[in-house]
C-alpha positions as CSV (number, residue, x, y, z in Angstrom):
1,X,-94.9,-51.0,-61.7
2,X,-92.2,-49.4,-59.6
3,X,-89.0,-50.5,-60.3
4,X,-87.2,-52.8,-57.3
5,X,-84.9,-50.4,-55.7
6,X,-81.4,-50.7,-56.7
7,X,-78.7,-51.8,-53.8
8,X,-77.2,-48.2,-54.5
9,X,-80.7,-46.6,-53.4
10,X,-80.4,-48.1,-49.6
11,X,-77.3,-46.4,-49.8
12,X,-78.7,-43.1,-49.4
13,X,-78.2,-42.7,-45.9
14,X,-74.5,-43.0,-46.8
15,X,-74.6,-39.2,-46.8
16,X,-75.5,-39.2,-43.3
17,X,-72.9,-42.0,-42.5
18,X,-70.4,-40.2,-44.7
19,X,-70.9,-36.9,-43.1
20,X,-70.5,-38.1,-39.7
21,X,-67.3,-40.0,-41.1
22,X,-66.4,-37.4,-42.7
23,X,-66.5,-35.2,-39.2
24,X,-65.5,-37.9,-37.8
25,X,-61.9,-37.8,-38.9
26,X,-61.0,-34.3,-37.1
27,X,-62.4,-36.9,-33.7
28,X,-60.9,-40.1,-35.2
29,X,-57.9,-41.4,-33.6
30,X,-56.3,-42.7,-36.4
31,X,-56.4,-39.7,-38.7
32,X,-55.8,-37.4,-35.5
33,X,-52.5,-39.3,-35.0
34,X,-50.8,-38.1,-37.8
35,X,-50.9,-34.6,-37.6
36,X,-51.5,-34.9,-33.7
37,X,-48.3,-36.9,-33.0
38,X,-46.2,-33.9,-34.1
39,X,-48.2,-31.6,-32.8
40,X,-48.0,-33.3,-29.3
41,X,-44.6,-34.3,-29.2
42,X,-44.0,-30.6,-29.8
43,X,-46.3,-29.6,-27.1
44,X,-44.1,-32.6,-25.3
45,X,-40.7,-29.9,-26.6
46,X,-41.2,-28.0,-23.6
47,X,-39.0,-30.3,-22.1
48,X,-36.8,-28.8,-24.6
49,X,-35.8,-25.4,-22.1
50,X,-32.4,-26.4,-23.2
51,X,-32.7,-23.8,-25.5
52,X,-34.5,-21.4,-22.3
53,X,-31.0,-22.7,-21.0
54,X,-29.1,-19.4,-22.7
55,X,-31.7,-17.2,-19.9
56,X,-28.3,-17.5,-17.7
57,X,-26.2,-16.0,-20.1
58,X,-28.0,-13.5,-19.6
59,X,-25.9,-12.0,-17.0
60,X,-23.3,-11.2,-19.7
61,X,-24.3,-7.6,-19.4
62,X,-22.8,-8.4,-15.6
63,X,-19.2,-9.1,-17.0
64,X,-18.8,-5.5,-17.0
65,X,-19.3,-5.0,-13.6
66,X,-16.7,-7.7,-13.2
67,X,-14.0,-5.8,-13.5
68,X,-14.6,-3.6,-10.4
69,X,-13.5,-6.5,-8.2
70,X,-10.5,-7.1,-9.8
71,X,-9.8,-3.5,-9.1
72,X,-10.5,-4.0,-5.6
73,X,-7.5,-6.9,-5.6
74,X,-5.2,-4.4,-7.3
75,X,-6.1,-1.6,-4.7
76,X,-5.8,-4.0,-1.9
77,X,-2.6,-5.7,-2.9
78,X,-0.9,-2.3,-3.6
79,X,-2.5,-1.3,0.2
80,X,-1.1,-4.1,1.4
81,X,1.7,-5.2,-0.2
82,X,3.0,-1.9,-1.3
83,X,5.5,-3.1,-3.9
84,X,5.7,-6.1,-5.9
85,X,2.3,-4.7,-8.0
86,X,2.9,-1.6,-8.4
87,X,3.9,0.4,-11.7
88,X,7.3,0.4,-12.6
89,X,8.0,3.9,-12.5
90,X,6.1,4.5,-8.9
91,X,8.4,0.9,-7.9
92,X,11.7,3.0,-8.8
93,X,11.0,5.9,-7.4
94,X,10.1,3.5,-4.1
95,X,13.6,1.9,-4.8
96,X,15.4,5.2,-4.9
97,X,13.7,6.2,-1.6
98,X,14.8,3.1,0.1
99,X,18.3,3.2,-1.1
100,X,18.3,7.5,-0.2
101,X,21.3,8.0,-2.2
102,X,21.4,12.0,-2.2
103,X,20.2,12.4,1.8
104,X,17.0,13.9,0.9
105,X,14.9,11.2,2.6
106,X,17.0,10.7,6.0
107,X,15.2,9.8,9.2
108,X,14.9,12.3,12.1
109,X,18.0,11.1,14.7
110,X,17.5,10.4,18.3
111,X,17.9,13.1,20.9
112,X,20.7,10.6,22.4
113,X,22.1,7.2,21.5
114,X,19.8,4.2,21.6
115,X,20.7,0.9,22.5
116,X,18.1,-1.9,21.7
117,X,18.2,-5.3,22.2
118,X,16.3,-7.7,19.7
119,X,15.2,-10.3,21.9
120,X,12.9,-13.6,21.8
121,X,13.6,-17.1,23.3
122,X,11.1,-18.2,20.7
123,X,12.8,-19.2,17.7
124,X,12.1,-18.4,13.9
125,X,10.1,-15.1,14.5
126,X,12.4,-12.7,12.9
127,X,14.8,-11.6,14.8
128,X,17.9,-11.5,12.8
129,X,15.9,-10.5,9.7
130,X,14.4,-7.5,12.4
131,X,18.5,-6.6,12.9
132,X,19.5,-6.5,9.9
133,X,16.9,-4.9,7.9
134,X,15.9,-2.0,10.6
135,X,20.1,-1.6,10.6
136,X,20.2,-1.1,6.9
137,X,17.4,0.9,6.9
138,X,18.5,3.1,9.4
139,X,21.8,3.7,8.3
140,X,20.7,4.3,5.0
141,X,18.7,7.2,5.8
142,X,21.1,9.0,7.5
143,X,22.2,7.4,11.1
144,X,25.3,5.9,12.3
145,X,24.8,1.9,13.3
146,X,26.4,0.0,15.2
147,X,25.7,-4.3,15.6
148,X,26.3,-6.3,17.9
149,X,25.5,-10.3,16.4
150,X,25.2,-12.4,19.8
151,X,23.9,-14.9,18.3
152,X,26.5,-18.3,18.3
153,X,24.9,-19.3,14.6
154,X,26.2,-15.6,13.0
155,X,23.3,-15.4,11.0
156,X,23.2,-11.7,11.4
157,X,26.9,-11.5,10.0
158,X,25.9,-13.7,7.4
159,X,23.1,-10.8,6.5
160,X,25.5,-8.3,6.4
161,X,28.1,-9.3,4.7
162,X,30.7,-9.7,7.2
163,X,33.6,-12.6,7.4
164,X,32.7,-14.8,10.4
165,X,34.3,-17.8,9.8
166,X,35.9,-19.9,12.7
167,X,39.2,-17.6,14.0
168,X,37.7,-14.6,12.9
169,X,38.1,-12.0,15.7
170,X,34.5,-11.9,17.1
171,X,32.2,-10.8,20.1
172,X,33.3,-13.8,22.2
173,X,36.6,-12.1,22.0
174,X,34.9,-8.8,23.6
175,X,33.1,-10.7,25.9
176,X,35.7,-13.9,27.1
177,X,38.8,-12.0,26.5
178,X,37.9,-8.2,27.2
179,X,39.1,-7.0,23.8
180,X,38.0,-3.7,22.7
181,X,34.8,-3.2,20.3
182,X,37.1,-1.2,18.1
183,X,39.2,-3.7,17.3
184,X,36.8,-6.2,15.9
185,X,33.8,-4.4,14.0
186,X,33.9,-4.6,10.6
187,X,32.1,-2.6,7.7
188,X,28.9,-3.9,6.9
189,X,29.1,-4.9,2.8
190,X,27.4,-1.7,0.6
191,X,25.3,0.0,3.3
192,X,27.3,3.3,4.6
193,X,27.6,4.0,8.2
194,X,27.0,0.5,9.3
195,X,29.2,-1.1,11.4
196,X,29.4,-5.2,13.0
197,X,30.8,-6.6,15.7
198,X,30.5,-10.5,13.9
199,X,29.9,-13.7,15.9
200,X,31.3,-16.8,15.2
201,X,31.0,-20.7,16.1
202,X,33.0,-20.0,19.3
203,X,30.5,-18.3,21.0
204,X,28.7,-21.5,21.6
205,X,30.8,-22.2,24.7
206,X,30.7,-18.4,25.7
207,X,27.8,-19.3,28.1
208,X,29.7,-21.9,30.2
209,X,33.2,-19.7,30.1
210,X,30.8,-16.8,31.6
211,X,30.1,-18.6,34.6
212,X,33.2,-17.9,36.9
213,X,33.7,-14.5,35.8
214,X,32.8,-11.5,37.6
215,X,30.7,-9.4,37.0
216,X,29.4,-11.9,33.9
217,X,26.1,-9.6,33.5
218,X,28.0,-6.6,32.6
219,X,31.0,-7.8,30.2
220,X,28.8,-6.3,27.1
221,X,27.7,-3.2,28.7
222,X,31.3,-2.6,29.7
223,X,32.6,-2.8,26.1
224,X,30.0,-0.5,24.7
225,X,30.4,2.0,26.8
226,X,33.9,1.7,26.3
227,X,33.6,1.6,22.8
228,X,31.0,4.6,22.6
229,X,33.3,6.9,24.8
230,X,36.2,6.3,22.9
231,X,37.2,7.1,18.8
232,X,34.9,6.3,16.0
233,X,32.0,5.8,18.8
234,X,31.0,8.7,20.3
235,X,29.0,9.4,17.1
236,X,26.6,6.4,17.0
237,X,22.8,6.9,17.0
238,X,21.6,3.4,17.7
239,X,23.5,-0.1,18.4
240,X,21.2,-3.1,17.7
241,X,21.7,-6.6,19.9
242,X,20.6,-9.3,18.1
243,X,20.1,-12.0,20.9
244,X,20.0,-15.6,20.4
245,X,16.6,-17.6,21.2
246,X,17.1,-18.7,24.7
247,X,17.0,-16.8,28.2
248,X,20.7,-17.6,28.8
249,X,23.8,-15.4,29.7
250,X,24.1,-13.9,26.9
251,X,21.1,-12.7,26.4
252,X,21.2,-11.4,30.1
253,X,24.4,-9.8,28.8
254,X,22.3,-7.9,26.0
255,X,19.4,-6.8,28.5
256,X,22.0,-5.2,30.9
257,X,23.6,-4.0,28.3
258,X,20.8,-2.0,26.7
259,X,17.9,0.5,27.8
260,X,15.4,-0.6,25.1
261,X,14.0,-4.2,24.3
262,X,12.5,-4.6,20.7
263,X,10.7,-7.7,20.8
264,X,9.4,-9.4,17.8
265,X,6.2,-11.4,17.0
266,X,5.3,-13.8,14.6
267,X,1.6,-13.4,13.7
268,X,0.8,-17.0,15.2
269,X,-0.3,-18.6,18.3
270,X,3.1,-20.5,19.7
271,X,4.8,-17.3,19.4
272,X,2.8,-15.5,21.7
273,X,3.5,-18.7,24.1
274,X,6.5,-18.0,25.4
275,X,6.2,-14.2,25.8
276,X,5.2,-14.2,29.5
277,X,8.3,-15.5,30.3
278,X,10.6,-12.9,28.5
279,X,8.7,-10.2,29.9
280,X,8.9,-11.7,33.2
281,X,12.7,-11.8,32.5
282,X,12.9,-8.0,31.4
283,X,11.4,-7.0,34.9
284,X,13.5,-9.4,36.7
285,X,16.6,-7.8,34.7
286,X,14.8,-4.4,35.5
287,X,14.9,-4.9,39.6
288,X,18.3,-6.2,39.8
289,X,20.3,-5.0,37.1
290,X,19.1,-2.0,34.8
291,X,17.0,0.3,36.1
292,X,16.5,1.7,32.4
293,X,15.4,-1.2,31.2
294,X,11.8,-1.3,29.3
295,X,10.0,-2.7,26.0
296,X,10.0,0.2,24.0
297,X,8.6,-1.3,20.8
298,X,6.9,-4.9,19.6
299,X,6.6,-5.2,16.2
300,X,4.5,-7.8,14.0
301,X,6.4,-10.3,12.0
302,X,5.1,-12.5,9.3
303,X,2.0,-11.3,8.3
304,X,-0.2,-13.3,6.4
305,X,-3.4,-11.0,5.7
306,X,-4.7,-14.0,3.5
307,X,-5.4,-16.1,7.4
308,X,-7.5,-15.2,9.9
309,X,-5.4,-16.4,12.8
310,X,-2.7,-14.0,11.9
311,X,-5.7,-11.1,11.9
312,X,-6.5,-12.2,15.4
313,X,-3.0,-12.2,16.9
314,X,-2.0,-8.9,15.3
315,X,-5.6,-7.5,17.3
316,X,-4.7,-9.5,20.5
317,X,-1.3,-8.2,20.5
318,X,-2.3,-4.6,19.4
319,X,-4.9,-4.8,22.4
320,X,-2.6,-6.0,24.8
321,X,0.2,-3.8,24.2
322,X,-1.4,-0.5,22.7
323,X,1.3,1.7,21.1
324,X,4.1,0.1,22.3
325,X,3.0,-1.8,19.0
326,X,4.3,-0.3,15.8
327,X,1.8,0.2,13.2
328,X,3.8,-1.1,10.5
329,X,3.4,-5.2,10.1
330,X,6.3,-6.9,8.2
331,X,4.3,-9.2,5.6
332,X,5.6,-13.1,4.5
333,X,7.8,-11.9,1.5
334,X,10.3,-14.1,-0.9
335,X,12.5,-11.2,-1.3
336,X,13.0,-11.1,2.7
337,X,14.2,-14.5,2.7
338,X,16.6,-14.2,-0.3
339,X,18.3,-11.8,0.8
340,X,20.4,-13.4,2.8
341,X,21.7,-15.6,0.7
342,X,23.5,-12.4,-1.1
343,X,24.5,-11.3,2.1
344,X,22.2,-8.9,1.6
345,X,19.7,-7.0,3.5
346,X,16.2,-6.9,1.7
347,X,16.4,-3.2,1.7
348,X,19.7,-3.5,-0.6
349,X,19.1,-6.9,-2.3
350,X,15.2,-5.5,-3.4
351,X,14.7,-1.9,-2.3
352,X,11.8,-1.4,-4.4
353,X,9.8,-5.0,-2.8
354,X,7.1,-5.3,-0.5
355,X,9.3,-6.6,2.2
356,X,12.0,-3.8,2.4
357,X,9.6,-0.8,2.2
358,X,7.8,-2.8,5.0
359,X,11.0,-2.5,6.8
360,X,11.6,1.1,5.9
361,X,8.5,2.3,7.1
362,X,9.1,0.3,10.6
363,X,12.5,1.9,10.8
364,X,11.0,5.8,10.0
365,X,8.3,4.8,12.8
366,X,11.0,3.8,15.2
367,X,13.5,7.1,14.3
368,X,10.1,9.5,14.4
369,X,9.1,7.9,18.0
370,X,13.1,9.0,19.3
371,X,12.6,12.0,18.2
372,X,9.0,12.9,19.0
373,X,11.2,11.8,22.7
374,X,13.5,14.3,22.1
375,X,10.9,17.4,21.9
376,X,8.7,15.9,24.6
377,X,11.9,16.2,26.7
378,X,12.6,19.4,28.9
């Protein structure tokens, strides 16, 4: 008699039901979650590009070609600035040109004297600074200077070194009193072949005094000429006028006096404001007064090559005015401003700066010009 199946027997088809359980578990999700959680949460790390996040160093092999644009700045700053960044040894040997002490470096002189007049009714554009540096530089390469500070503050003195205190015998003495030139320039302080006629406080009133007197256009021009035919002045290559900022009597005095109007120009907009009017001035002076009177030269003051607006004025005025513009530009310089307070010009006080070989080179281009007159000249 066959034996009852046993409980295990029915079990057989466990095999089956095993086998799909057992490939089950690669399908199952429970078993799958173990190794699969990993496995997606690192499918998941390619949120992780942190790491990709070193691709931008990547331009590391750039950081050699870095260094070409700080070269640029060097080459630009020596092309512009000329001074303050250059090597020391090429900065001395720029400081012993500017100073010229053995002669070898002097200026070409005029064919005849020149008298200039530094004018501007606008204030602050460089005037005085213009005086006394192209008069330092000029007499330090080789020409015989005479100023003329007719300017009631004295700042010019101040530049040069000169006593102008309050009772010091001054211009307003030349021009109120008729006293000669001779007897009231002084030597400017360390520049050779400089001389001053100072201008003090008193020369505020000068203006009203002028009124009543005869002939009050001509009281400078008489004293120069006087002065330039007599001892000590028949020598001179230039005489520089610094004017005061206004249109008054004295600075009529100055255009009268002189044959050649340097006007200066700040490299912003108000400065080329007023400008009409002294030009209108020069040729009203020129019809009734000084036949020989004309702007010989304009040149560019406070140069900031960092601003845009000073690019544009520089082009408008360069435009405008053609070669009567020199082609040296006097740049915004620390040293320039200093200066003064040493009683210094910045081609003494810094010779080797940015500033005073600014100066220098506007100086040579003004000498080379009256003498390229010279040999143009029958």
């Amino acid at each position: 008699m066959p034996a009852p199946p046993r409980e295990d027997e029915p079990v057989v088809p466990a095999p089956s039901t095993v086998e799909p359980s057992t490939a089950a578990p690669a399908l199952s999700t429970d078993t799958a979650d173990a190794p699969t959680a990993p496995s997606q949460r690192t499918v998941a790390a390619p949120a992780a590009p942190a790491p990709a996040a070193p691709a931008p160093a990547a331009p590391a092999p750039a950081a050699a070609p870095e260094l070409a644009p700080a070269e640029r700045v060097r080459a630009s700053l020596r092309e512009d600035a000329a001074g303050d960044d250059l090597p020391i040894g090429a900065q001395a040997a720029a400081a012993v040109r500017a100073l010229n002490p053995s002669g070898r470096h002097n200026f070409p002189k005029p064919a005849q004297r020149r008298v200039l007049t530094i004018a501007n009714q606008k204030g602050g554009v460089g005037k005085t600074t213009t005086t006394v540096n192209l008069a330092a530089a000029l007499a330090l390469h080789g020409a015989k200077v005479l100023v003329i500070d007719l300017d009631p503050q004295g700042n010019c003195s101040t530049g040069l070194g000169v006593e102008h205190r309050s009772g010091t015998p001054n211009v307003y003495d030349v021009l109120i009193d008729g006293a000669p030139i001779a007897e009231i320039l002084q030597p400017a302080e360390g520049v050779p072949n400089l001389l001053v006629v100072p201008a003090t406080i008193d020369l505020a009133g000068a203006e009203i005094e002028l009124v009543s007197v005869v002939a009050r256009e001509s009281r400078l021009k008489g004293a120069i000429e006087q002065y330039c035919e007599g001892p000590g002045g028949e020598d001179l290559d230039y005489v520089l006028v610094d004017c005061p900022p206004s249109l008054g009597l004295l600075t009529v005095n100055a255009l009268v006096a002189t044959s050649e109007v340097l006007i200066p120009i700040q490299c912003e907009y108000y400065a080329l404001e007023g400008l009409g009017q002294l030009l209108k001035n020069v040729e009203l002076v020129r019809a009734h007064l000084n036949r020989s009177l004309h702007v010989s030269t304009i040149l560019l003051t406070m140069y900031d090559a960092r601003t845009r607006l000073a690019d544009q004025v520089a082009q408008e005025v360069r435009n405008h005015f053609g070669a009567t513009v020199l082609s040296a530009t006097i740049p915004r310089s620390v040293r320039v401003s200093e200066a003064p307070g040493y009683g210094q010009s910045v081609v003494t006080y810094d010779p080797g700066s940015r500033g005073s070989l600014a100066y220098l080179e506007a100086a040579r281009e003004i000498a080379e010009r009256g003498s390229a007159a010279k040999e143009s000249t029958p």
